[in-house]
MIRO-785065 format. One record per residue: residue in one letter; y, x, z of N, C-alpha, C in turn. Coordinates in steps of 0.1 Angstrom, whole numbers, plus 2048, in hexadecimal, padded with zeros to 3 digits. Layout:
<rs>
AYXZYXZYXZ...
</rs>
This chain:
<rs>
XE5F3335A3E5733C5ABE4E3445A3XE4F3525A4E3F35B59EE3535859FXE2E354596E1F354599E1735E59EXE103605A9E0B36B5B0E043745A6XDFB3695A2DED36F597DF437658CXE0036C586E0B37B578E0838657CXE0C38E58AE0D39958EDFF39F58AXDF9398591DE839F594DE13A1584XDE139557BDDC39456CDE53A5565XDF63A7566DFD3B1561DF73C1566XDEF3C1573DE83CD579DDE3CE573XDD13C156FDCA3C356CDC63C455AXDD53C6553DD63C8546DD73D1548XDDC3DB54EDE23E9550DDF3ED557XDCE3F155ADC93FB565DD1408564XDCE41456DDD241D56CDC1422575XDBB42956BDAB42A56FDAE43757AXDB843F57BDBF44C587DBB442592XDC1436596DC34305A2DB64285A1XDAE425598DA241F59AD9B41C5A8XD9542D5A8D8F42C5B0D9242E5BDXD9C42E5C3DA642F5C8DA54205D0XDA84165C7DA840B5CAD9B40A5CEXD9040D5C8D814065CFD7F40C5D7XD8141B5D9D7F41D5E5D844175F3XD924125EFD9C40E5FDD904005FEXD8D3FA5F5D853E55F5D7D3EE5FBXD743F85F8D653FB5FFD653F960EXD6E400610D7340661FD773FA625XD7F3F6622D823E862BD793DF62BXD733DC61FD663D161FD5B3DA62EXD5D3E862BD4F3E9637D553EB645XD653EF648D693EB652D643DC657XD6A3D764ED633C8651D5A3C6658XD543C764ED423C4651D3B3CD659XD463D7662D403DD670D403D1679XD483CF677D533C4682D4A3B8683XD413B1676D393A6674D2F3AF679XD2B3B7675D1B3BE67CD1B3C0689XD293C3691D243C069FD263AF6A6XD2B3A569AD2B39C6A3D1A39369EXD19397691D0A394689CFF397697XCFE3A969BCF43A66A2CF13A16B4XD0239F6B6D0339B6C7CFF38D6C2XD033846BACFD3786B8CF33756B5XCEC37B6AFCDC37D6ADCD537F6B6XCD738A6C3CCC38C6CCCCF3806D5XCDC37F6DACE23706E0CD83626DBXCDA3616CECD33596CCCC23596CBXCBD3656CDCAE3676C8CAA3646D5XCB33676DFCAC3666EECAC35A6F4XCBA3516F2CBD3406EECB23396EBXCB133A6DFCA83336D7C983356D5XC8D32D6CBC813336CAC813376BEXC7633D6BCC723466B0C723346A5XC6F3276ACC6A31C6A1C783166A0XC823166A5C903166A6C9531F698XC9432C698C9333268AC8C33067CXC8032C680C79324677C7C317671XC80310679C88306671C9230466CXC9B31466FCA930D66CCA3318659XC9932165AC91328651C8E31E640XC8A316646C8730A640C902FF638XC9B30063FCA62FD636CAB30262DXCAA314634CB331D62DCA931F61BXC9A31A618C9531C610C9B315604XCA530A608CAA2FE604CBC3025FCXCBD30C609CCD30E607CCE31A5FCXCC13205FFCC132E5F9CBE3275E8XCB731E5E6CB831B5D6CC23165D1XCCA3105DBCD83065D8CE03115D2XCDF31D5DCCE83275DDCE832F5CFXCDC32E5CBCDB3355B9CE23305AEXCE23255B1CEE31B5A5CF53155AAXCFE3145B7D023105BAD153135B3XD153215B1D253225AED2131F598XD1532059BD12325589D14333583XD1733D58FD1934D58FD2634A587XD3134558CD3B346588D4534F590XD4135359BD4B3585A3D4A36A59BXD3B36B599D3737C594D3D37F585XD3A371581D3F371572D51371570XD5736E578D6737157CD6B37C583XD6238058BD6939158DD6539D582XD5A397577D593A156FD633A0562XD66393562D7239655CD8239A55CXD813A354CD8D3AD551D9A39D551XD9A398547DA7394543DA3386542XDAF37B550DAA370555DB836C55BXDB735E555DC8356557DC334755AXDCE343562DCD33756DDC832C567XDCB32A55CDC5324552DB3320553XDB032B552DA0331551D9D32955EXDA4332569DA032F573D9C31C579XDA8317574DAA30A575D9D2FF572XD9C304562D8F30355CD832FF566XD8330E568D7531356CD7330F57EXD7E30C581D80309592D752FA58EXD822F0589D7B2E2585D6D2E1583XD662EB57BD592ED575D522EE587XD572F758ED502FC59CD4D2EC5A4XD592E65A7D582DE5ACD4D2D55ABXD512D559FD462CB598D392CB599XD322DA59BD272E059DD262DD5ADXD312E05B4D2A2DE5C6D282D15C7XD2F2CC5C5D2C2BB5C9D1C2B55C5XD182BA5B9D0B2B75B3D032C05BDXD082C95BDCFD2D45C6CF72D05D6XD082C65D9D042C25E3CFD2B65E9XD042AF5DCCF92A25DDCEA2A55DBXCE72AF5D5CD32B35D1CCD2BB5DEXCD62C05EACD52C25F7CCD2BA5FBXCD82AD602CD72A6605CCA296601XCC82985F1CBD2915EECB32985F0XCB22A85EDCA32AE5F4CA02AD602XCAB2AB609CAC2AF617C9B2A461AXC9729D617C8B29661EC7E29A615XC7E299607C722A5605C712AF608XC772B8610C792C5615C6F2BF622XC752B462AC6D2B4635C5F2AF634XC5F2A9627C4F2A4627C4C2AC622XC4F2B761DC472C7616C432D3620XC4B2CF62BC452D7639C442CC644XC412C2642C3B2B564CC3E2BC65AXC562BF658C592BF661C692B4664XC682AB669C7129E668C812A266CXC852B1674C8F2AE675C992B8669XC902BF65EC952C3656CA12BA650XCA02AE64FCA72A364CCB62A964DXCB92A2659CC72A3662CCE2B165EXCC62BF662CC82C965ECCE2CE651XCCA2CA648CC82C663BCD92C2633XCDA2B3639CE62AC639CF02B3640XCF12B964DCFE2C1653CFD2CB64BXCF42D1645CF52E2642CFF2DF633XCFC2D462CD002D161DD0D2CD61CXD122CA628D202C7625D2A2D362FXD292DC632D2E2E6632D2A2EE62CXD242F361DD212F5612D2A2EF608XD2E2E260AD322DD5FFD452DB607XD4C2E1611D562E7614D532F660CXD4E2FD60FD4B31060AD4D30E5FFXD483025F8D463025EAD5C3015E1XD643015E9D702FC5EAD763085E4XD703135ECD773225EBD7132D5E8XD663245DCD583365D6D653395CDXD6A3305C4D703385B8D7E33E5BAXD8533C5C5D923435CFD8E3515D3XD7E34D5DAD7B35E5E0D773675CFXD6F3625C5D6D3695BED7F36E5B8XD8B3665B6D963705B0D9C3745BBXD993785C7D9B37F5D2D9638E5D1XD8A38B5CBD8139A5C7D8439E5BBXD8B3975B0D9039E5A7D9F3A35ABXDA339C5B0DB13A55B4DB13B05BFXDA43B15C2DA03BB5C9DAD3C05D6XDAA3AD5D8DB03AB5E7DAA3A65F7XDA43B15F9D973B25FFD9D3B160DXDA63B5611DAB3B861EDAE3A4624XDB23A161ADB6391619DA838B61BXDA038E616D8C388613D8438E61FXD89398626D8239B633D8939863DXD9639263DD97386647D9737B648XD9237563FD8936D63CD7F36A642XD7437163DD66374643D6537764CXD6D37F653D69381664D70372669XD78371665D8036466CD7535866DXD6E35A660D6534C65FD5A353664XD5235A668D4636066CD4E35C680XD57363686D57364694D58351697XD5B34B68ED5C33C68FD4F33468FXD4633A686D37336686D2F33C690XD32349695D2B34F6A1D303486AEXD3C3476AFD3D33F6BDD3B3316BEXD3532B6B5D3331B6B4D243206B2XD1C3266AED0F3286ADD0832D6BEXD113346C4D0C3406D5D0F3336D9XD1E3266DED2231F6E4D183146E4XD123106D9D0A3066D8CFA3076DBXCF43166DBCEC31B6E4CE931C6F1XCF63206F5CF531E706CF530E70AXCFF308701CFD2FD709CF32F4703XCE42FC6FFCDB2F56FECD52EE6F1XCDC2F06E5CDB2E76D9CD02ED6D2XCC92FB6D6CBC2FC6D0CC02FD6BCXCB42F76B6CBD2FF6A7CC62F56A4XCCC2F16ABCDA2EE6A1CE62F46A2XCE02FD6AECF130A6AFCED3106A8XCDE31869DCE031B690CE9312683XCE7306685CEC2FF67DCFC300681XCFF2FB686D102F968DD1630C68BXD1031668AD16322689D14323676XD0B31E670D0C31C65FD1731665DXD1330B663D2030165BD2F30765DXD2F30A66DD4230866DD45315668XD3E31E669D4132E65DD4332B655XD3B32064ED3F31A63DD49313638XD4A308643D59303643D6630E642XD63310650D7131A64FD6E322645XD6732E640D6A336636D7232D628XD67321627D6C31C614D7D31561CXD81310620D8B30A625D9831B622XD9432362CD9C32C62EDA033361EXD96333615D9633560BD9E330603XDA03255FFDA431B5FCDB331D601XDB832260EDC731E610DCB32F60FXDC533A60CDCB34660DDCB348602XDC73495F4DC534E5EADD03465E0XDD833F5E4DE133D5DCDDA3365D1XDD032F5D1DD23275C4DCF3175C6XDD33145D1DD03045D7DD42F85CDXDDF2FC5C0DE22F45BCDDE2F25ADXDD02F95ACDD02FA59FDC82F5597XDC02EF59DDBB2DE59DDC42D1593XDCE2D4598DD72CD592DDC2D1584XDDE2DA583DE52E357BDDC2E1569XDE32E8563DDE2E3555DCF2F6552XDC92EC54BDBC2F654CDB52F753FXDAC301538DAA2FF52ED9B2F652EXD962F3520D892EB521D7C2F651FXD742EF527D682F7525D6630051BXD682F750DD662FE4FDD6C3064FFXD7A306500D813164FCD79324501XD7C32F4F4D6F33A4F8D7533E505XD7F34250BD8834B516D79344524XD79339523D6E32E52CD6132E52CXD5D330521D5232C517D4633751CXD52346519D4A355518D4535952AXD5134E535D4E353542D46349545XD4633F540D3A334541D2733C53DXD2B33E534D1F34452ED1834C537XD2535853AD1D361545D1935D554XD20355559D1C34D566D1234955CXD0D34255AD0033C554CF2345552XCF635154DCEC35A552CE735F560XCF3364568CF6366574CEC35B57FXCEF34D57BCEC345581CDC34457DXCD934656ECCA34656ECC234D575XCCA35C574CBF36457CCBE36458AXCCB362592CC835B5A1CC03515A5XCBC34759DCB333A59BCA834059BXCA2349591C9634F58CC8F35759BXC9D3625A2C9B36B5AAC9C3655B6XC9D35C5BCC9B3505C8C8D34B5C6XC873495BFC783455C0C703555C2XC753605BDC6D36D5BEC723705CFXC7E3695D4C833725E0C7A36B5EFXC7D3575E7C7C3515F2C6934C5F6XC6534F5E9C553455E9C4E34D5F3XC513585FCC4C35C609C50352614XC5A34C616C5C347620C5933B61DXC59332613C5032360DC43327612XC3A32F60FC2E32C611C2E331622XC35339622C2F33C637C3233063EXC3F32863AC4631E63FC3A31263FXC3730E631C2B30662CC1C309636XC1A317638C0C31763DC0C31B649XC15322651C1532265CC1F31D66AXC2C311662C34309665C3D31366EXC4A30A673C5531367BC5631F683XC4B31F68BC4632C697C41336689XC3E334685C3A340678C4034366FXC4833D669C5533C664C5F347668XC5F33F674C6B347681C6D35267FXC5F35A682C59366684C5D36B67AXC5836966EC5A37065AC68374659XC6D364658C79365654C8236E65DXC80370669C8F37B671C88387670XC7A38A670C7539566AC7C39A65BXC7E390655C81395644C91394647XC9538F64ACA539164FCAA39B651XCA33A065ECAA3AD666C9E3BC661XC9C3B6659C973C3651C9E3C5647XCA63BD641CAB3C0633CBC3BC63CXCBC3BD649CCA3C064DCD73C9647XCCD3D464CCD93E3643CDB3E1635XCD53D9631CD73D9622CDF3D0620XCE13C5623CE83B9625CF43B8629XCFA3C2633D0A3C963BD073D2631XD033DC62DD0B3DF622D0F3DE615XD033D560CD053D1601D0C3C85FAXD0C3BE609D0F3B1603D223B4603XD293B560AD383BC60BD3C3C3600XD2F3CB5F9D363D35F0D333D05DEXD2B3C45E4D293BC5D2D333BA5CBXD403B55D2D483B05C6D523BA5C4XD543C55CFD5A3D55CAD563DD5C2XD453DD5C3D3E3E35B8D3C3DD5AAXD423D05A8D3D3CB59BD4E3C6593XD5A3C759CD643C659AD683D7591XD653E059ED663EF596D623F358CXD543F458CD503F6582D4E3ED575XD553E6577D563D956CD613DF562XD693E7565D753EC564D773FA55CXD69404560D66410558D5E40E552XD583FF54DD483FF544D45406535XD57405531D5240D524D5741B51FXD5942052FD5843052DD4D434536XD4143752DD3443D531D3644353DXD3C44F53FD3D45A545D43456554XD5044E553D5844955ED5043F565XD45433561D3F42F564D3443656DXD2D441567D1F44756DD2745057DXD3145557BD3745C583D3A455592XD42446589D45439593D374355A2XD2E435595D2143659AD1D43C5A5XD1B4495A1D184535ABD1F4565B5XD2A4565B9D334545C2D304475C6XD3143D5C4D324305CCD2242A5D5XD1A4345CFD0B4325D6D0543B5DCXD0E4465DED0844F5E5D0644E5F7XD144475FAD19444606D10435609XD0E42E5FDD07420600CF7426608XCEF42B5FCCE542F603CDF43860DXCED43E611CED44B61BCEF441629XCF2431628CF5430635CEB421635XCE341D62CCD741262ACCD41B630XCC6423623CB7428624CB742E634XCBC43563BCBA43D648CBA431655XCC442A64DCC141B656CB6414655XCAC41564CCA440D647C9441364FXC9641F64BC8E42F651C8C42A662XC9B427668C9742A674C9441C67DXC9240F673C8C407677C7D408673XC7940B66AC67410668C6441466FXC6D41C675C67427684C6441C68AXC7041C692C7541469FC704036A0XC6B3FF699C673F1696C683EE6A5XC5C3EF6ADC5D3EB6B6C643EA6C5XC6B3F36C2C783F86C8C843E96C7XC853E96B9C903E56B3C8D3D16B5XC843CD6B6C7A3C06B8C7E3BE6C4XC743C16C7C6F3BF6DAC7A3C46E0XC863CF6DEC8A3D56E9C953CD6E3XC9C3CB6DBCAB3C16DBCA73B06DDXC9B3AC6D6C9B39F6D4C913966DEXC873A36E5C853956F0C713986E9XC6B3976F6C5D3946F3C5638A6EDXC5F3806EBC5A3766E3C593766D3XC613816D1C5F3866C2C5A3906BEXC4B3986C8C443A16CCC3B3A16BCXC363916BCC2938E6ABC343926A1XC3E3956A2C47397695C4A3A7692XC443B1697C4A3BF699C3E3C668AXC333BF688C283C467EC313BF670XC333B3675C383AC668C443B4666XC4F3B566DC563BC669C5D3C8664XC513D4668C4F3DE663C4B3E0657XC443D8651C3D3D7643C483D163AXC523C863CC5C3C0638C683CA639XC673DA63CC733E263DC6C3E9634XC603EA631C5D3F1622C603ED617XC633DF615C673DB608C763D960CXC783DB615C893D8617C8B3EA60FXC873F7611C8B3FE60BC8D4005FFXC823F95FBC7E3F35EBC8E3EE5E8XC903E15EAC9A3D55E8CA23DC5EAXCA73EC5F0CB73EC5F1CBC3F75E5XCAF3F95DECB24045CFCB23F85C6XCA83F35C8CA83E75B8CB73D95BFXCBC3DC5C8CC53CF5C7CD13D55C1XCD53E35BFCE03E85B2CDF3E65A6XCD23E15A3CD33DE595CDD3D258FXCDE3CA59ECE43BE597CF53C1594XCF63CE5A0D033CE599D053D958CXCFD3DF588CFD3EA57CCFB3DE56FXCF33CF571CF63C9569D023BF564XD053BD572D123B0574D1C3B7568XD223C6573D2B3D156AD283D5561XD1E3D5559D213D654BD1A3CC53FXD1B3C3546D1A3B4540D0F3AF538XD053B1540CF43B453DCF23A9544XCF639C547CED39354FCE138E548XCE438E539CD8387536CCB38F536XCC9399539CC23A353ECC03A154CXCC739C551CC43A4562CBC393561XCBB387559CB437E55BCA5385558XCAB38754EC9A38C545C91392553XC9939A55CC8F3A1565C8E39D56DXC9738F573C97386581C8937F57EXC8537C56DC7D37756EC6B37F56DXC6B38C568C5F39356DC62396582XC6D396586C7039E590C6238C59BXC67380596C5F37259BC55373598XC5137358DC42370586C3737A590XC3C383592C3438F59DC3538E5ABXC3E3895B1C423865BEC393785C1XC3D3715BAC363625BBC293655BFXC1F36A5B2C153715B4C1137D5C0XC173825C4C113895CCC113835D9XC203795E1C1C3765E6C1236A5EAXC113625E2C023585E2BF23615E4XBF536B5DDBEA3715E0BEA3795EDXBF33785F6BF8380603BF237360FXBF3369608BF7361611BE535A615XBDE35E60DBD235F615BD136A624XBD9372625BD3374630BE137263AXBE236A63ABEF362644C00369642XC0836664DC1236E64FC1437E64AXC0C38464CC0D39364EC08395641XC0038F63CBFC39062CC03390625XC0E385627C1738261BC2738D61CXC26391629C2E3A162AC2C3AB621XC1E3AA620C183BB61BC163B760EXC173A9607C173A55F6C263AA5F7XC303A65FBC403A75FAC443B25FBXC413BE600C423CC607C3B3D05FBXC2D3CF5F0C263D15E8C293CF5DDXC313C35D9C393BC5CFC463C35CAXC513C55D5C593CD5D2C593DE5D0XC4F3E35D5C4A3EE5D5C493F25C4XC3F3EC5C0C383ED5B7C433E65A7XC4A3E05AAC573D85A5C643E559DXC603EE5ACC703F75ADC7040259FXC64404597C6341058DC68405580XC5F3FC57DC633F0572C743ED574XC783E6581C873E4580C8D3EF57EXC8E3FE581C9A40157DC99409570XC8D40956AC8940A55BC90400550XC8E3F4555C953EB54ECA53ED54FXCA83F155ACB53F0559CBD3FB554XCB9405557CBE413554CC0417548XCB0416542CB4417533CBE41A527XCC440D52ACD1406524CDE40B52EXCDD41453DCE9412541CEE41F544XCFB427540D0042F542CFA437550XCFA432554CF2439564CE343B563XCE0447564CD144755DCC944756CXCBD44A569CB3447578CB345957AXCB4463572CB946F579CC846E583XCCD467584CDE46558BCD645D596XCCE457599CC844E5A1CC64535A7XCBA45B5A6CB14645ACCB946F5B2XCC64775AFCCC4805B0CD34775BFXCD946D5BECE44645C9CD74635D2XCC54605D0CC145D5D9CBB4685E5XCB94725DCCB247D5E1CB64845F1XCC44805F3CCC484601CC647D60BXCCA46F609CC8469614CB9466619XCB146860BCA346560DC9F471615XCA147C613C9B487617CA348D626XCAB489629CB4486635CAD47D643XCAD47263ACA2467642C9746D644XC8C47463FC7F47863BC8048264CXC89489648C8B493653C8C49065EXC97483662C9D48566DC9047B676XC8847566FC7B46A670C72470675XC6C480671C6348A672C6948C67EXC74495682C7B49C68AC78491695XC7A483695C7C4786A2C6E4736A5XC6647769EC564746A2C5647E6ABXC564856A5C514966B1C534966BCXC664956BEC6F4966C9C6E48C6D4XC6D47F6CDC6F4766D7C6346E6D6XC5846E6D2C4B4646D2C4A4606E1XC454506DFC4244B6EEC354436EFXC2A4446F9C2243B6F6C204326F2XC174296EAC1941E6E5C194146F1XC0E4156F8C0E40B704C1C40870BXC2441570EC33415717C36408715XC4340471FC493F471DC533FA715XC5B3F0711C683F5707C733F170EXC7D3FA70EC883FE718C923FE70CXC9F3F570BCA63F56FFCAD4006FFXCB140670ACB841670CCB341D701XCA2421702C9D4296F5CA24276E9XCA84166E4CAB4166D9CB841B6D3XCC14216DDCCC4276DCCCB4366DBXCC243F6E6CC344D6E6CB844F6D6XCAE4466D5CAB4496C7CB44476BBXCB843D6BECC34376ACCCD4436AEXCD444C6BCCDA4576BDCD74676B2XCCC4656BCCC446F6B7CC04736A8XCBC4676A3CB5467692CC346B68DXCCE46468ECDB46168ACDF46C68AXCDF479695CE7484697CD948D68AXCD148C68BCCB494681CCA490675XCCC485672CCF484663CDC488661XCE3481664CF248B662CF0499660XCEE4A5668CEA4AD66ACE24B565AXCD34B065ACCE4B164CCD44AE63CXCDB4A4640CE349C637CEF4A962CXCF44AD637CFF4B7637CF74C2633XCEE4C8637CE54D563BCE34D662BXCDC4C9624CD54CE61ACDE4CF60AXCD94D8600CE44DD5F7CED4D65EFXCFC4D45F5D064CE5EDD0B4C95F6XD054CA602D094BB60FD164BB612XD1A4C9615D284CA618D344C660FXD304CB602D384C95FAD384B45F7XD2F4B15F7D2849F5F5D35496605XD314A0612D3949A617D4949C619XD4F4A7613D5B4A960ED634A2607XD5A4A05FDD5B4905F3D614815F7XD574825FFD54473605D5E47360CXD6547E619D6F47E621D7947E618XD7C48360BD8B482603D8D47B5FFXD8346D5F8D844645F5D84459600XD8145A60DD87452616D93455617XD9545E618DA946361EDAE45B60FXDAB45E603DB045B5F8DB34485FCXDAB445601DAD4385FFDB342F608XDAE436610DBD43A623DC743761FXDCF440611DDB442611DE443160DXDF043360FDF642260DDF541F601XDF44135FCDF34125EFDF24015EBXDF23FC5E0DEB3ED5DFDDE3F45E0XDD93E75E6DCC3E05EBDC63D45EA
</rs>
């Protein structure tokens, strides 16, 4: 029988850089088909559940996630990033490095589970426990099929990987809404984690063709082919460790000082602020660090790769991001219910540093791709040392304090990070500036233009209908400016040729 991977390893000896981008375009496209598809089932289950449940129901399940979110930094060992960036990789390796993974969840899972009760005596809340223990072992199922999805993304067989995800996402949304109605309070947050988790690492596991290679003969850690992907997960993995205490020590201390009902509030505040960023970034991480992993040492082909690949990113985040600063209170109260009325301050301040977070979170793939992780540590760790700090010093003045440190932190964060990074990287911060200037100045417009037109008293009640003729409206005028201003037409000409281009039939 052929080995699947022969085929795939023989392509990836023999790019043909013509069809390159060709191919990332077709992975982009489908990854965000996708993740349309997850975005409308993301937020029908969200308001479903916001109106279900309480704001201290989120707060607790908040509380764990402080737990999962550190697990989650070393949990693969950044092994999955460190295998799509390499070019040239045989079953062998894989074998290796599968065994090594394993090895890592099961420990990861068991340190779950032993924290799971100093966690609750750290927020002197007792059912963190239970929570704790269900959440860790569908984690340590996910943990079955990180290193399957990661050569899924190197074969840049994405169409295969986003049915997947939707498959395991509509499976954790209907066990999460089902278990709300009938009453289970936060454990239908829990029960929609887990069985997403299960089924995704499971399904992984049986589509990717490598279920048997566990068994199979593998090389040893020492050998360099091991050694060198080892190394890089190792960096990878440090600076996610580092950047988890800068991301998460907002929600430790609100959790700590103002317990689950305050929590609640922060955390879906900081969620659905850094939403747009999240549907689109997260889908297009391992297209963007697979691609460009691929042109890293032609200067030129790279910066170009660049500019093309972020133009369309930030043209459809920042205006999203814009029209929640507006609309805050629209977008709160009018989808999620009056009981999350204390959360509309908080989370307007939390969509200023989300604009922040969605320029500086490309850095990590400008480092992944051209194989700068021990760098991108170096800055995970100024990126903490400041964050930490600012928010303890936020957190004197409660909740809303430690918003305006995080909103203030990354703010102030965004000129140093891409200093550091740029420097050294073919893509200079004039190409930056040049990709950002559209959409910034698009949004700027269409934000002016929707004050004017449509302002409503503050007092009025909020009618969710307005949140549609406005999201309409902003939306038909940024478009509109977008195009208007010099190059537009030709920018979206582009954009439409390279969708058709990637339309066309082809491997995928």
């Amino acid at each position: 029988m052929t080995d699947p991977y022969e085929v795939t390893r023989e392509i990836d000896l023999r790019p043909v850089r013509a069809e390159l981008g060709r191919h990332a375009a077709r992975s982009g496209i489908v990854q965000l088909v996708s993740q349309a598809v997850r975005v409308l089932l993301l937020i029908g289950s969200g308001v479903i559940l916001a109106r279900l449940l309480t704001p201290a129901d989120f707060g607790l399940m908040a509380m764990v996630a402080t737990l999962v979110g550190f697990v989650e930094s070393f949990r693969d060992f950044g092994l999955p990033l460190a295998v799509t960036h390499q070019n040239d990789f045989d079953r062998q390796q894989f074998t290796a490095l599968f065994r090594t993974s394993l090895q890592l969840n099961l420990g990861t899972t068991l340190f779950m589970m032993i924290a799971g009760p100093f966690l609750a005596e750290f927020y002197d809340e007792p059912r963190v426990i239970a929570v704790t223990m269900v959440t860790a072992a569908g984690y340590l199922v996910l943990g079955f099929g990180t290193l399957h999805q990661a050569v899924l993304i190197r074969e840049m067989r994405f169409r295969r990987l986003a049915a997947v995800e939707l498959g395991s996402q509509v499976a954790g949304t209907m066990t999460g809404v089902l278990a709300a109605l009938l009453g289970a309070g936060y454990w239908a947050l829990v029960g929609q984690l887990v069985v997403g988790n299960v089924v995704k690492g499971l399904t992984l596991w049986m589509v990717s063709g490598w279920r048997s290679s566990l068994l199979g003969p593998g090389l040893s850690r020492s050998d360099p082919r091991v050694r060198t992907i080892l190394q890089r997960g190792a960096h990878i993995a440090g600076f996610e460790i580092v950047n988890y205490f800068g991301r998460n020590s907002d929600n430790v201390v609100v959790g700590f000082v103002g317990g689950p009902t305050a929590l609640g509030l922060y955390d879906s505040a900081w969620r659905w602020s850094l939403y747009p960023i999240q549907q689109v970034y997260a889908p297009l991480v391992g297209v963007a660090v697979s691609s460009l992993s691929r042109v890293r040492d032609d200067p030129d082909a790279y910066r170009r790769a660049c500019r093309v690949g972020l133009l369309p990113i930030f043209s459809m985040v920042t205006p999203a991001l814009v029209f929640l600063l507006l609309q805050a209170d629209l977008v709160i109260v009018g989808v999620f219910g009056e009981q999350w009325r204390a959360s509309v301050p908080i989370f307007r301040v939390l969509v200023v540093a989300a604009l922040a977070s969605s320029v500086m979170r490309i850095l990590g793939w400008l480092y992944l791709s051209e194989g700068r992780s021990r760098e991108q540590l170096r800055w995970g760790v100024v990126y903490t040392a400041v964050m930490v700090m600012a928010v303890i010093a936020g957190a004197h003045w409660g909740v809303y304090g430690v918003a305006v440190a995080v909103a203030a932190g990354n703010c102030l964060l965004l000129v140093p990070g891409l200093s550091m990074c740029l420097h050294r990287s073919p893509f200079r911060i004039g190409d930056l500036l040049s990709v950002l200037a559209r959409p910034v100045a698009a949004s700027l417009t269409a934000a002016t233009v929707l004050v004017v037109m449509l302002s409503r008293p503050t007092q009025q009640p909020v009618r969710i209908w307005e949140l549609g003729v406005q999201a309409a409206a902003f939306a038909a005028i940024y478009a509109l400016t977008w195009v208007a201003l010099p190059g537009g037409r030709r920018e979206a000409e582009r954009i439409i040729g390279t969708v058709r281009a990637a339309a066309r039939p082809g491997v995928s």
